[in-house]
C-alpha positions, 0 to 999 in steps of 0.5 A: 721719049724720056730715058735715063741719062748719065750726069755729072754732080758739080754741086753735091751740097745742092745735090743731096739737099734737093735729093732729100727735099724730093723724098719728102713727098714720096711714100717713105715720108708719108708712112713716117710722119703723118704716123709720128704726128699722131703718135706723138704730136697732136691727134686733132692736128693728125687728123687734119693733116691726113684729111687735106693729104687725102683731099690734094692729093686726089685732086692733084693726081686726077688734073695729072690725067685730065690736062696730060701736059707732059714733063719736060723734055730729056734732053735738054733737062737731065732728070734724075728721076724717072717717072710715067705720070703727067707733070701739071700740077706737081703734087709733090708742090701740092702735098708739101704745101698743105702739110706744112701749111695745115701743120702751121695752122692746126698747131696754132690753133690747138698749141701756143708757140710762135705763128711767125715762126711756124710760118718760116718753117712751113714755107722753108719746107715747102720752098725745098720741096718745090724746088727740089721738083726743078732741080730733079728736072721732074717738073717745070716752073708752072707745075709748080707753081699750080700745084702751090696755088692748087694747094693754097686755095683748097686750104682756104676753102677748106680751112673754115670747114674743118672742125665741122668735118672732123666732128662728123669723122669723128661722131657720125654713125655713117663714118665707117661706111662712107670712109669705104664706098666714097674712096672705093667710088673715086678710085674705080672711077678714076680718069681712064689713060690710053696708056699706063700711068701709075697715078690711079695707083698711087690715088688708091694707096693714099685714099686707102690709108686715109680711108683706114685712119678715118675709120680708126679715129671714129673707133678711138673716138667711140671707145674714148681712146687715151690721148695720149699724144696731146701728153706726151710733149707736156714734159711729164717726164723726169727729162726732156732725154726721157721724154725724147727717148720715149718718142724714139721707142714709139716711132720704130716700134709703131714704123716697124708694125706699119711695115710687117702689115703692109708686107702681110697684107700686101701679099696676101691680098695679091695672092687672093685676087691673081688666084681669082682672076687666074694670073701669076702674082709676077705678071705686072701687066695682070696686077695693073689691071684695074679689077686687081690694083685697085683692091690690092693697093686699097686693102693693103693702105687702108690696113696699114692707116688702121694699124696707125690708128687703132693697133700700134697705139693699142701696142704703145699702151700694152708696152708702156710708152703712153 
């Protein structure tokens, strides 16, 4: 059994970068940069992203538990992180390979700028990532390089398909309900694990937010919500300073009302499902039931991905930072 061990840092430039490139496919980047890009990027393009996150991510997490191939060993591999999950494919491999490379070909198609060098960088991006996996000891080179592949070939197979995907997320009466009952289905129904993992948590909370953006783009749409991120990068503003200062407010302002909500919401939700089921909200074993984390983990995400999508826009316009 793995267990956590002492190391030395001979290389700390390699040590911090690798560290860093790890945390891009944690939930700190998720809640922050898939928020930025719909605040103050592009709303098309913020919609793909969300969508093919939602998409390589569940299919990631669920071959994690239907192949069970195990992480490496420690020893010999020194891990500086410590994880319960399965390795094969490394979804953090997956979720940096379509990001960046949706991002590419989103902009492209909605901007005019450089591929090529939309291309360097979505490559660099994910290159990091993945290599951050080998170095943290978290994964093998054959997790990752499934988890590239996985990724490349769901883009490719989705790519065709996206407009017709968003102008039904966007349109479709059905929108609202399907973005509830498809993602609640996936989740109740998720791969059952003799043991505990924390992949069916990690599922809800990203099928959750997604399922709260989605209904938030069907709501903008509805009510012809200004696009005010397709604006805002247009240099409207006396100086690019301006401009940048502008964006700043809308990040930490937007970023500080997905934190109050999720802090909220999350407790609240805690606490009505521990008093139904009549456990302590301090009981871990009680909170990974699945009548209880499934629920909790969906009630908080999908809150958290509506505010990004409805409430913080609604309160950037209230403030004047449109």
């Amino acid at each position: 059994q793995d267990y956590a061990q002492k190391y030395v840092v001979k290389n700390y430039f390699y040590y911090y970068l690798f560290k860093f490139s790890s945390a891009l496919g944690e939930e700190i980047f998720y809640i922050t940069f898939l928020p930025f890009t719909y605040w103050n990027i592009d709303r098309d393009v913020s919609r793909r992203l969300i969508m093919m996150w939602c998409i390589v991510m569940y299919i990631g997490q669920v071959t994690k538990d239907i192949l069970k191939w195990p992480r490496p060993h420690s020893p010999p591999v020194v891990k500086l992180e410590m994880r319960a999950e399965y390795g094969m494919p490394s979804t953090h491999a997956m979720a940096a390979t379509s990001i960046s490379f949706t991002l590419c070909i989103s902009a492209v198609n909605q901007n005019e700028y450089q591929f090529v060098l939309g291309l360097m960088a979505a490559f660099v991006f994910s290159t990091l990532v993945c290599l951050s996996r080998l170095y943290t000891g978290m994964h093998t080179i054959l997790d990752v390089i499934g988890g590239t592949l996985i990724s490349a070939a769901l883009i490719a197979l989705t790519c065709p398909a996206w407009d017709i995907i968003d102008h039904l997320m966007l349109t479709s009466p059905f929108c609202p309900i399907l973005s509830i009952v498809v993602p609640l289905f996936l989740c109740y129904n998720y791969p059952n694990l003799e043991d505990y993992s924390p992949t069916r948590a990690d599922t809800t909370t990203i099928l959750g937010a997604g399922a709260g953006a989605t209904i938030g783009f069907w709501l903008n749409n509805l009510y012809a919500a200004s696009n005010y991120p397709n604006e805002s990068l247009q240099l409207s503003f006396p100086s690019i300073g301006e401009m940048m200062m502008v964006v700043l407010a809308k990040f930490l302002v937007g970023i500080f009302v997905l934190l109050v909500v999720r802090y909220f919401i999350k407790g609240m939700a805690l606490h009505i499902l521990c008093s139904k089921y009549q456990v302590s909200v301090n009981d871990l074993e009680a909170k990974r039931r699945l009548e209880i984390e499934v629920p909790y983990k969906f009630i908080t995400y999908s809150s958290v991905g509506f505010s990004a999508t409805v409430i913080v826009p609604l309160l950037h316009e209230l403030l004047g930072l449109i």
